[in-house]
N, C-alpha and C positions, 0 to 999 in steps of 0.2 A: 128312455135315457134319463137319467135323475140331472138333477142340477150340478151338483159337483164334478160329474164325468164331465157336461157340455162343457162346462166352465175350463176347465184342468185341459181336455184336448185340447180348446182355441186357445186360450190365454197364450197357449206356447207356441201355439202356427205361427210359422214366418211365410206359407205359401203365397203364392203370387193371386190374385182376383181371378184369374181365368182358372187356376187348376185345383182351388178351394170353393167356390161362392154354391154351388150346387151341391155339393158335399154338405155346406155350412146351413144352408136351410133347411136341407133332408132331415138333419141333426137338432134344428130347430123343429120341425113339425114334429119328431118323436119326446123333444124334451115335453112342447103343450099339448101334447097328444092328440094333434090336427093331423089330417089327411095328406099326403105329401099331392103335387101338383098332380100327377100320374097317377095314383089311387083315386083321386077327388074326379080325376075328366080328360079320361085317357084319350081321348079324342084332342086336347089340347086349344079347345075352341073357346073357354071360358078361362082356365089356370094352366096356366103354362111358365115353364123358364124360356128367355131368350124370345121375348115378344117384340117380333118388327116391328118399328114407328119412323114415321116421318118428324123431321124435326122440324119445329118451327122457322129457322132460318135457314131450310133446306139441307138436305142429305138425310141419307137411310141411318138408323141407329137402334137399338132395341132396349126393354128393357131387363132387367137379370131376370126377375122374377114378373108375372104380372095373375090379374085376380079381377075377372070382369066385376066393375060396381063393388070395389074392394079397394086394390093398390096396385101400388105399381112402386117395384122397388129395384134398387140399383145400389149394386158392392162394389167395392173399391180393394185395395189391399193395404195390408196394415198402416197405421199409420195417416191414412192419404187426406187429404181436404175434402173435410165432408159439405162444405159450401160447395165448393165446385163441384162434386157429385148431386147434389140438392139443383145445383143448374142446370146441370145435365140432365138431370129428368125432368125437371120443367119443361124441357122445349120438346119433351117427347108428350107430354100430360094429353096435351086435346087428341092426339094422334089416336091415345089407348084411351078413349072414351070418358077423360077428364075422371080419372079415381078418386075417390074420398082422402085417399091417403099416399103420399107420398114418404116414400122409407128410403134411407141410405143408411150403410153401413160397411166398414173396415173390418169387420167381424169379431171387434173387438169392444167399439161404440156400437151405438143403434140412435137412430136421428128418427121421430115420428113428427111429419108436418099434417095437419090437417088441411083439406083442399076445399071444402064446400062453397058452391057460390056464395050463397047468401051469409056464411056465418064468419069470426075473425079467423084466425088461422092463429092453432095452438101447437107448442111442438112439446116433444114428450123426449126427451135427453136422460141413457144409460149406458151406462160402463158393463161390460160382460160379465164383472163381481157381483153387479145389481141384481143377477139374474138368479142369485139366492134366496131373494124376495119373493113373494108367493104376490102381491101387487105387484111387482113391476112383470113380473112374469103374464099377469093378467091381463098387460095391457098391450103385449105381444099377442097374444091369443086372441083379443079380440080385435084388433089389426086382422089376423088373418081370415076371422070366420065371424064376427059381429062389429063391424066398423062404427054403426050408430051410435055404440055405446063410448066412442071417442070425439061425438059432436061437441065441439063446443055451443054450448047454450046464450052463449051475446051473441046479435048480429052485429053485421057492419056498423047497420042507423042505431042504433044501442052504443056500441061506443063513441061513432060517431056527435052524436046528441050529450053521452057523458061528457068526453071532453069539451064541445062548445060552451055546455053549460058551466067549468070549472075556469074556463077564461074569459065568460063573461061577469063573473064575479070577481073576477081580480081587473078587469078592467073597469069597471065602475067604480072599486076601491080605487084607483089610479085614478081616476078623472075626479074622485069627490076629493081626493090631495091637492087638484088646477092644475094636474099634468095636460098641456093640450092634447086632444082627444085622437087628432090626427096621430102624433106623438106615441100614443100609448098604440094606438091600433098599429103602427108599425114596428115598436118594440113588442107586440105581444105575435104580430107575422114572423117576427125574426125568431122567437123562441119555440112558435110551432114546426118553424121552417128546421131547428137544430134536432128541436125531437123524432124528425121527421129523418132526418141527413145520419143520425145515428142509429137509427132502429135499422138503415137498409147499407149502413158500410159504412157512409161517405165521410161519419167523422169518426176517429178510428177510437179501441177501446173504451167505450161508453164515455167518451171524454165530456158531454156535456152533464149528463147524472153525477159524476164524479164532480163535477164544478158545483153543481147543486148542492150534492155533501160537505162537500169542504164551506161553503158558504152557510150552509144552516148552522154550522157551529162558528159563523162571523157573520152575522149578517150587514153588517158595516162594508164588508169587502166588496159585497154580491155587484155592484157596479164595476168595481175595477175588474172585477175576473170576468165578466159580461163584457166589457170593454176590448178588456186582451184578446177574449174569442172572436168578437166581432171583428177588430181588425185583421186580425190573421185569417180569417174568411174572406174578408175582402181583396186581398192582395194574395194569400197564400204567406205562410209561414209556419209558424212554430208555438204552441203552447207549451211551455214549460218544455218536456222531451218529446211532446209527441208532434209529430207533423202533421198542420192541416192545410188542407186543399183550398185551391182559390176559387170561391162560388160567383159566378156571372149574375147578369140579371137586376143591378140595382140593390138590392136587399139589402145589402153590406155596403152600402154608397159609403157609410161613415161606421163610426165605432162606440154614437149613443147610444147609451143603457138608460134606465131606470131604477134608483134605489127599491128595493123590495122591503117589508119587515119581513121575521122571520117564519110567521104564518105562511104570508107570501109566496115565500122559497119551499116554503113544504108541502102548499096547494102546486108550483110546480112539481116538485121531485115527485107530486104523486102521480100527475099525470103524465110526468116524462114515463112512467111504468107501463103506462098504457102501450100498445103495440099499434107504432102511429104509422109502421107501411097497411094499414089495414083501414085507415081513417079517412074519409072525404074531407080533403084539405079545404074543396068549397065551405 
């Protein structure tokens, strides 16, 4: 199957998940010209569709596709929330012998997360147009039949270590200012605590990066918009249109900030980049 065919059929499916998703891979393993599940281990004991797992908060569930020491992947139908599909198979992972790769897809998107203990977790995000690409195509293929080659190469302690070392140089610039030191350590808790609350939902549309931007091109403001976030955290409210959630716990007691210069601000925004659900907050 060449790339234009795959593309041109799905692009137009309106089918539902149960009466496309096996059709939809079939058509996948002929476009990268892998084995379909039944050619590769007809016996169904390593690849198979419709692999039982136990969920982790209990009850039976499976996944669409699965690939011993490979993946484990699960479709949705057009359209649908691929978070919530991505949670869905989370709770099936340790079931299906914890796969390298966790794949969702509407058959329209394709979502690749990488699973490895010890390394961060990178996802690989395309549109079914992408699949024109002789790279992105690439990296479908080797999802299916050479996983390794989708390891990310930082560990956890690797970025873990980057980031510590990027805000203990903004806190010594802060304390060589006669910011108290306690002060500084819990303005710089509260920023790792927002990189942290964005990267996993809690504050919604990148609202704290977005405050970073807008402030590196004022860095005069960087308090008061550190201020606004911080209250609205602490009680629950509103920044500008977006809505934020009210965080427990003390952190947000008050609504102190810290002037930054604009180095400052841009040694944060770089490491707000970082991928802090992956990060030892110790």
């Amino acid at each position: 199957m060449t790339p234009e065919v795959f593309i041109t059929k799905w692009r137009a499916a309106e089918l539902k998940e149960r009466s496309a998703a096996q059709e939809h891979f079939i058509d996948l393993c002929r476009l990268l010209g892998e084995p379909t599940p039944a050619e590769a281990d007809p016996t169904g004991e390593t690849y198979c569709f419709e692999k039982g797992a136990r969920k982790e908060t209990g009850g039976d569930g499976w996944a669409d596709v699965w690939k011993r020491h490979c993946f484990a992947w699960e479709y949705k139908g057009p359209r649908a929330n691929l978070d919530a599909a991505f949670d869905q198979l989370r709770q099936y992972a340790l079931a299906l012998e914890n796969p390298p790769l966790l794949i969702v897809s509407d058959m329209r998107q394709f979502r690749i997360r990488t699973n490895w203990t010890n390394s961060v977790s990178k996802t690989h995000e395309f549109e079914i147009d992408d699949l024109a690409d002789a790279a992105v195509r690439d990296k479908l293929k080797w999802a299916l039949a050479d996983p390794e080659r989708l390891r990310p190469d930082e560990t956890r302690q690797a970025l873990t270590e980057r980031a510590a070392s990027a805000f203990a140089l903004l806190a010594q610039a802060l304390r060589e200012r006669s910011h108290d030191p306690q002060a500084v350590a819990h303005f710089i808790n509260r920023l790792v605590f927002c990189m942290f609350a964005e990267d996993v939902g809690l504050l919604p549309n990148n609202l704290f990066t977005r405050m970073l931007e807008q402030a590196r091109q004022q860095p005069e403001e960087f308090a008061a918009m550190a201020r606004d976030l911080f209250a609205a955290m602490a009680t629950g409210g509103r920044v500008g249109f977006e809505p934020v959630a009210w965080f427990n716990g003390g952190l947000f007691d008050d609504d102190a900030a810290i002037s930054l210069k604009k180095a400052e601000i841009e040694t944060v925004l770089q490491a707000a980049t970082l991928e802090w659900s992956e990060i030892d907050p110790s």
